[in-house]
C-alpha positions as CSV (number, residue, x, y, z in Angstrom):
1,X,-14.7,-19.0,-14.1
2,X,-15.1,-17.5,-18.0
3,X,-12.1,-18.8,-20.1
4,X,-10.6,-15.9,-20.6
5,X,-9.8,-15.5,-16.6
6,X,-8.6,-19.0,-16.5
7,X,-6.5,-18.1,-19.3
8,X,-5.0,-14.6,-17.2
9,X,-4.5,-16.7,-14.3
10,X,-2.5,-19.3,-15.8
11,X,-0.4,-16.6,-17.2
12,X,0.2,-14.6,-14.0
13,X,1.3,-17.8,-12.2
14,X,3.7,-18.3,-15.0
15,X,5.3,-15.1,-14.4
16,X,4.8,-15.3,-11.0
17,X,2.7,-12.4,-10.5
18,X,0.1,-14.8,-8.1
19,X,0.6,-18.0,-6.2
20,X,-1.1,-20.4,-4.8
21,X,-0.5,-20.7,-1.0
22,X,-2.6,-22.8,1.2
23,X,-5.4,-23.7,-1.8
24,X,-5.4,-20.0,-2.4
25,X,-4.1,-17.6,-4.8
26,X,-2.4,-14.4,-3.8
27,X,-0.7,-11.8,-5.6
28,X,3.4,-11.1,-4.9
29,X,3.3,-8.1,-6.3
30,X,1.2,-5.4,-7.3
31,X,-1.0,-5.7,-10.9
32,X,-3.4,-3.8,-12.4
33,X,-6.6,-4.6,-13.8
34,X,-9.9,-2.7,-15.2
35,X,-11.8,-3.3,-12.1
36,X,-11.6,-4.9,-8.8
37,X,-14.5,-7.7,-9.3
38,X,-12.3,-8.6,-12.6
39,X,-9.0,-9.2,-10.3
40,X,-11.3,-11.0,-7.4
41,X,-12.9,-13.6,-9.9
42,X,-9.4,-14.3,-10.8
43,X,-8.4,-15.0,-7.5
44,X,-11.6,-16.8,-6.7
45,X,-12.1,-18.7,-9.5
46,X,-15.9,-17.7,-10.2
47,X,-17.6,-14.7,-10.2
48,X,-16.8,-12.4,-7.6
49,X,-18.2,-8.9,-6.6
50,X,-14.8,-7.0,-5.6
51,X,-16.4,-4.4,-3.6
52,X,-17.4,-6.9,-1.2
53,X,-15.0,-9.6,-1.7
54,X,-11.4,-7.8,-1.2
55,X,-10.6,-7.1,2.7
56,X,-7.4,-5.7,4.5
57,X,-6.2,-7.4,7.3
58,X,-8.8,-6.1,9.7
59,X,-11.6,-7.7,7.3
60,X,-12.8,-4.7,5.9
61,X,-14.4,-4.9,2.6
62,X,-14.0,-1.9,-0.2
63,X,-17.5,-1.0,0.2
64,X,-17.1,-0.6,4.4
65,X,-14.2,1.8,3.7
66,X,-16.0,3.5,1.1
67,X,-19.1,4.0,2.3
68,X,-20.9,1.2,1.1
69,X,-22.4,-0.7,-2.1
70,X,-23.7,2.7,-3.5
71,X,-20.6,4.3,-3.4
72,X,-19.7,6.3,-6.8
73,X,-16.9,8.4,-7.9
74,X,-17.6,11.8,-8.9
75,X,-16.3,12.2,-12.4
């Protein structure tokens, strides 16, 4: 994980914005960051592609509910 994530984690555990439960880190309350692979390599702790990483509770990636991997927002 590049420094400057270990560094952002360390912080949000020390406000208590993520926690580790069960050898994994999950956030208690909502954050924002400037993109979703940024926020899963947190969480991970090495390079993550968000898209395909996050899931909801019926394991549904980003890129399933979006249409998949070459999904773009119209500007």
């Amino acid at each position: 994980m590049p420094a400057e994530s270990r560094s952002i984690r360390r912080d949000l555990l020390a406000r208590g914005i993520i926690r580790e439960v069960a050898g994994r880190y999950v956030f208690t309350r909502d954050c924002r960051f400037r993109s979703v692979s940024s926020a899963a390599c947190l969480v991970a702790g090495r390079t993550a592609g968000g898209r395909a990483e996050w899931k909801d509770s019926q394991g549904r990636s980003i890129n399933d509910l979006l249409g998949g991997p070459k999904f773009r927002r119209k500007v």
